[in-house]
C-alpha positions as CSV (number, residue, x, y, z in Angstrom):
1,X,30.5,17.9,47.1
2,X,28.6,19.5,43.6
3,X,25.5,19.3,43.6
4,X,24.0,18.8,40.6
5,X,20.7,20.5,39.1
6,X,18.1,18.5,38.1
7,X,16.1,19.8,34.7
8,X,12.5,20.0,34.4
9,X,10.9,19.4,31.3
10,X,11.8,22.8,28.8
11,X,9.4,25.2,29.0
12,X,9.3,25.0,24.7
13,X,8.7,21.1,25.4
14,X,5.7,21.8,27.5
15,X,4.1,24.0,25.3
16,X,4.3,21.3,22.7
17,X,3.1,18.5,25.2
18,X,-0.2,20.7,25.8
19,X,-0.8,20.8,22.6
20,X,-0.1,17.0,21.1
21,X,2.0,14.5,23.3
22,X,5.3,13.0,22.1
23,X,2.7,9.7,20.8
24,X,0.8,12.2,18.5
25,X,-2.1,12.0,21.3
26,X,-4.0,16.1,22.2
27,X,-3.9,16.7,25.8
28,X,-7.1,15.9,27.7
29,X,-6.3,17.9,30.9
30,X,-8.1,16.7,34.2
31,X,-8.8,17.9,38.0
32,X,-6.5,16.0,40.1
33,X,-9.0,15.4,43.1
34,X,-6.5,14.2,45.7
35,X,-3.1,15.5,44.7
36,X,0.3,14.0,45.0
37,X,0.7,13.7,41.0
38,X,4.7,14.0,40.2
39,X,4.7,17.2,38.1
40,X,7.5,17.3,35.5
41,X,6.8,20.8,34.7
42,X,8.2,22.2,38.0
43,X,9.1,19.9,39.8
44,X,7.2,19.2,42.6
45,X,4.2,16.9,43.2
46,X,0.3,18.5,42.6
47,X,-1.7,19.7,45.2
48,X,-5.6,19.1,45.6
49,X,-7.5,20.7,43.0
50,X,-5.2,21.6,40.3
51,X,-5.2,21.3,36.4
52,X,-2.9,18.9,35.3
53,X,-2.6,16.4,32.6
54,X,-0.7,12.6,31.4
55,X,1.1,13.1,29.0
56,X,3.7,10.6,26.6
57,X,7.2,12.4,26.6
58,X,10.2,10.9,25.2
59,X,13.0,12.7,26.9
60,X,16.1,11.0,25.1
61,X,14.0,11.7,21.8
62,X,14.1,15.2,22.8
63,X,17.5,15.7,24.1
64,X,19.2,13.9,21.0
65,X,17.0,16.2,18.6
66,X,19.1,19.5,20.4
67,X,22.4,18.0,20.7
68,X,21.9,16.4,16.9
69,X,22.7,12.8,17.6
70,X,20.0,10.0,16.9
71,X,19.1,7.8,19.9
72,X,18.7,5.1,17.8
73,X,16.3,2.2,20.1
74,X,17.0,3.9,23.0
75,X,14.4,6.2,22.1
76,X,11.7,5.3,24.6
77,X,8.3,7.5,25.3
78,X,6.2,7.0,28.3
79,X,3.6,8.7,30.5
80,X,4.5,12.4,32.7
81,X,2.3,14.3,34.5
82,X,2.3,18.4,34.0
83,X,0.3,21.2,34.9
84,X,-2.4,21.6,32.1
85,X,-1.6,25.2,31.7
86,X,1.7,27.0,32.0
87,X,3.4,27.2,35.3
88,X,6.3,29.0,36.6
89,X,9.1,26.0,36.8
90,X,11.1,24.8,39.3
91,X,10.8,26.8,43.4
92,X,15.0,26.4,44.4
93,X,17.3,24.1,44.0
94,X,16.6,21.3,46.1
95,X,16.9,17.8,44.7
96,X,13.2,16.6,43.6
97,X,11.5,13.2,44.2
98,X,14.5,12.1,46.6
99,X,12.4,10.6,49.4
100,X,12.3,7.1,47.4
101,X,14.2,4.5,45.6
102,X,15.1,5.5,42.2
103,X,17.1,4.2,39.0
104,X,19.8,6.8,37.4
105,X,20.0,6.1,34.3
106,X,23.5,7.0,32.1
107,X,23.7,8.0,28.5
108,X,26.4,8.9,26.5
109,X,26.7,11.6,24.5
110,X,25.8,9.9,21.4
111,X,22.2,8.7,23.0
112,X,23.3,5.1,23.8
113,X,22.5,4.1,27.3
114,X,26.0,3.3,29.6
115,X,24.0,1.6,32.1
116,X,22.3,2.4,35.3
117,X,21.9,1.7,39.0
118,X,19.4,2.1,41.9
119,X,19.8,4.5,44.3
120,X,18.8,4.7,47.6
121,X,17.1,7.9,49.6
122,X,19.8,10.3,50.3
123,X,22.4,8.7,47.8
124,X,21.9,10.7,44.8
125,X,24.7,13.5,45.2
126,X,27.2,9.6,45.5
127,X,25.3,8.1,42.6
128,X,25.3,11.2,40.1
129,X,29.5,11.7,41.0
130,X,29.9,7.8,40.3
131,X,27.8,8.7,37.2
132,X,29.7,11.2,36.2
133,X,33.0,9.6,37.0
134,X,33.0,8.5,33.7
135,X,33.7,10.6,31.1
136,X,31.5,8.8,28.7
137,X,28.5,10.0,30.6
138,X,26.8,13.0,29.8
139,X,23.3,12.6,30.4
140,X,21.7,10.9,33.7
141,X,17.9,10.3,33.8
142,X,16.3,9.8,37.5
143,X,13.6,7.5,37.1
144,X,11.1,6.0,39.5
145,X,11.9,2.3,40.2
146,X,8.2,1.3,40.2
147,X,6.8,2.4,36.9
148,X,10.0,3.4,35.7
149,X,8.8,6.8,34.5
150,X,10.8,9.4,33.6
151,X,11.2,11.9,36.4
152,X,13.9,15.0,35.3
153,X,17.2,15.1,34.0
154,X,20.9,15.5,34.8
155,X,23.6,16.9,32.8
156,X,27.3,16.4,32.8
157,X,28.6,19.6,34.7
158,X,30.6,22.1,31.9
């Protein structure tokens, strides 16, 4: 079994998204009073009491712009929370956000989407081989199932 890495949002990203989201919009950071906010950033969800903000992220958008390809309407933006100020990524390896239902998304290298599928708690490793299986896939997004927002990335294994 490989288990795959899932990627936060780049740290060079995130420095862009606190200063003017992916919709053009300046980042109007808040107290999150009762936690439990899915944090992009690193990972994990918020605790009581900490800085964080909603941002619009458009992951494809971003991806295609490094690997030079244009995701043509498949470029998509929506809301992600992350920590107001810098934080210090990802704590291990462990598989984020796994305790639910989510869709994996698949994208080819050329940013067109290959399709997707819900997964099941404790079937990722499964869905991302399936995934992967393919050799048209190189990008998976994990996404939750009842917003549909953008939770982190997977990349084809090199």
């Amino acid at each position: 079994m490989t288990i795959r890495r899932a990627h936060p949002i780049d740290p060079t990203a995130l420095k862009d998204l606190r200063t003017a989201d992916d919709a053009g919009r300046r980042m109007l950071p808040l107290t999150d009073e009762e936690g439990g906010a899915p944090l992009r950033c690193c990972l994990r969800r918020s605790a009581p009491g900490e800085r964080i903000a909603l941002v619009s992220y458009a992951p494809l958008r971003r991806w295609a712009a490094g690997t030079g390809v244009d995701p043509g309407a498949y470029d998509e933006q929506g809301p992600v929370f992350i920590h107001a100020e810098e934080c210090g990524g990802p704590d291990g390896d462990a598989l984020p956000f796994a305790n639910a239902h989510r869709t994996v998304r698949r994208y080819s290298a050329d940013g067109r989407i290959l399709g997707g599928r819900l997964v099941e708690s404790g079937a990722f490793e499964e869905a991302f081989t399936e995934a992967f299986a393919d050799p048209e896939v190189a990008l998976l997004h994990v996404r939750a199932v009842e917003y549909g927002c953008f939770l982190y990335e997977v990349r084809r294994p090199r």
